[in-house]
N, C-alpha and C positions, 0 to 999 in steps of 0.2 A: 382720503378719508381714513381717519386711525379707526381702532376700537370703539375708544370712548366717545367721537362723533356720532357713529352709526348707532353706539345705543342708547344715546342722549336726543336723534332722530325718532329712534321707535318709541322712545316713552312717549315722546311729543304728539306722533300717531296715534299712541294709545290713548293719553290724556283727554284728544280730541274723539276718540270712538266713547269713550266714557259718557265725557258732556251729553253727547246726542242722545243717553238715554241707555246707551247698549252694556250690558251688563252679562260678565258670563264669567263662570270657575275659570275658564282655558286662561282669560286674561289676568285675572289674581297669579296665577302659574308663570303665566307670562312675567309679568313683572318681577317675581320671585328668580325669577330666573336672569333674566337683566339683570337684577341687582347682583346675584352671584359672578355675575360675567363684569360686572362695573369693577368689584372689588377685583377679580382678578387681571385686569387691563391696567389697573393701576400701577399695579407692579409688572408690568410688562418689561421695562430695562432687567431687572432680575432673572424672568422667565428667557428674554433674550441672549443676558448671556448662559446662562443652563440650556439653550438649545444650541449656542455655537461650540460651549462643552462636549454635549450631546455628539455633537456632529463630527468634532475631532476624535471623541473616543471612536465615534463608527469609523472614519477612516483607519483609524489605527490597529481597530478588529481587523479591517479588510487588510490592509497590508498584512499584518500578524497570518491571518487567512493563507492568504496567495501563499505565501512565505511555505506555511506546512502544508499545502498541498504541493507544491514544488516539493517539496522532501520527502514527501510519501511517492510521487510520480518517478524521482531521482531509486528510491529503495529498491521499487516492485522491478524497475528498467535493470537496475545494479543484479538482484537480487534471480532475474531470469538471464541473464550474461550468464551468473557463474555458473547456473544450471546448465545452460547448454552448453560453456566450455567442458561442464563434468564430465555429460554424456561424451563430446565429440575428443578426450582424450582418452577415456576408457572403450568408446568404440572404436576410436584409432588405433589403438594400444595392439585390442585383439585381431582388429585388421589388419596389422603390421602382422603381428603373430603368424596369423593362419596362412599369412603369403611367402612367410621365411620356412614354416615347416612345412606347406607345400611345395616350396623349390628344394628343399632338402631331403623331403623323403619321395621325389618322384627319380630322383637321381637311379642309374644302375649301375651295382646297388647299390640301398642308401648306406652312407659311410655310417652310420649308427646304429647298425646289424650287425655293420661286419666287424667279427671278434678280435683279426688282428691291429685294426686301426683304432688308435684315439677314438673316441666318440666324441663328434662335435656339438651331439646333442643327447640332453636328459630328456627321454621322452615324458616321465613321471613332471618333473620338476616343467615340462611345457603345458602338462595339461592343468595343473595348479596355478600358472599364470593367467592361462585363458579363463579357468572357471572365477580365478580373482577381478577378471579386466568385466566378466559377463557381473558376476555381483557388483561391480562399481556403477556398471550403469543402470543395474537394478535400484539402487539406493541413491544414485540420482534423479530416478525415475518418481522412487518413492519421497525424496524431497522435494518434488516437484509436483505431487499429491496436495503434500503437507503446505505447501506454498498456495495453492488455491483453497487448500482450507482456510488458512489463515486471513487469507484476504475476504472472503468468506464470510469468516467471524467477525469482520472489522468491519465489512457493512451492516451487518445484522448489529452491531455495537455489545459484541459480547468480547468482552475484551479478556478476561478469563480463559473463553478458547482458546482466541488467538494467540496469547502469550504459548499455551502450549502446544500451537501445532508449528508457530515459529520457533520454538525449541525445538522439535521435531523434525522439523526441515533442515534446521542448521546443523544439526547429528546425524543426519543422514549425508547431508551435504560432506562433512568431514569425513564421515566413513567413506564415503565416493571416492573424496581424494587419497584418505590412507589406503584405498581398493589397488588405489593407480599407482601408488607407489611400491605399493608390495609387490605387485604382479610384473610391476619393473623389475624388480630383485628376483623374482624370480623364473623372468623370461631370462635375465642374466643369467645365473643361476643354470639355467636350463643350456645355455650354447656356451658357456663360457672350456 
């Protein structure tokens, strides 16, 4: 039974509650209402294709959907990798550091007192390394702040923030890594 059956059914019902005598505003409404729903059953092929329209725009939202949520899932994944490669080559850096100028200055004595030998090592120029290798992971630490702010703002849908504490991150991020590279140059520096 279509539409137009079932409400060519209930007029017929109504017709007959009429006859017997029975009279009420509900069924005036009624009718008005039918008729509204007659006219629009008519055009039912129309409305059907508008809703298999309908139906393929939603599929298309949803793929579109899935799509950038994968690419936000891809960023935040990417985006905590480089963080902790930051930290774990600026705290390696100085780990490395602190276990070469421990084996060097527990020596007797250490060759970099003594006035007639080469000095195999800058003491000044090792402690500029380390204090570089300690601010790199500082600044990774603090882009990694800046990283849960930003994710932060992007659920609160303030996207204003988030642009700038994902600048924020990403500038500290770099400094992290120009930290690590400087402190290279100048543990070199320091033993060369």
């Amino acid at each position: 039974m279509n539409a137009l059956d079932l409400i060519r059914d209930l007029r017929q019902v109504l017709d007959h509650v009429k006859s017997q005598g029975q009279s009420a505003d509900t069924i005036a409404a009624l009718e008005q209402y039918l008729a509204a729903q007659e006219a629009r059953a008519t055009g039912a092929p129309a409305a059907e294709q508008a809703l298999k329209e309908a139906e393929h725009r939603l599929e298309v939202w949803k793929v579109e959907r899935e799509e950038w949520v994968e690419k936000v899932k891809s960023a935040v994944t990417a985006s905590g990798d480089a963080l902790r490669t930051l930290v774990l080559i600026n705290g390696g850096a100085s780990v490395a550091l602190l276990a070469f100028l421990g084996n060097v200055l527990t020596r007797e004595p250490p060759r970099c007192f003594v006035s007639s030998s080469p000095s195999p090592l800058s003491v000044p120029n090792a402690k500029v390394a380390m204090s570089t290798f300690v601010f790199g992971v500082a600044f990774a630490g603090g882009a990694g702040v800046a990283r849960y702010l930003s994710m932060f703002s992007f659920v609160q849908n303030r996207s204003k923030r988030e642009g700038w504490f994902t600048v924020i991150g990403i500038a500290l991020g770099t400094l992290s890594l120009f930290a690590f590279l400087r402190g290279g140059l100048w543990a070199y520096w320091a033993i060369r």
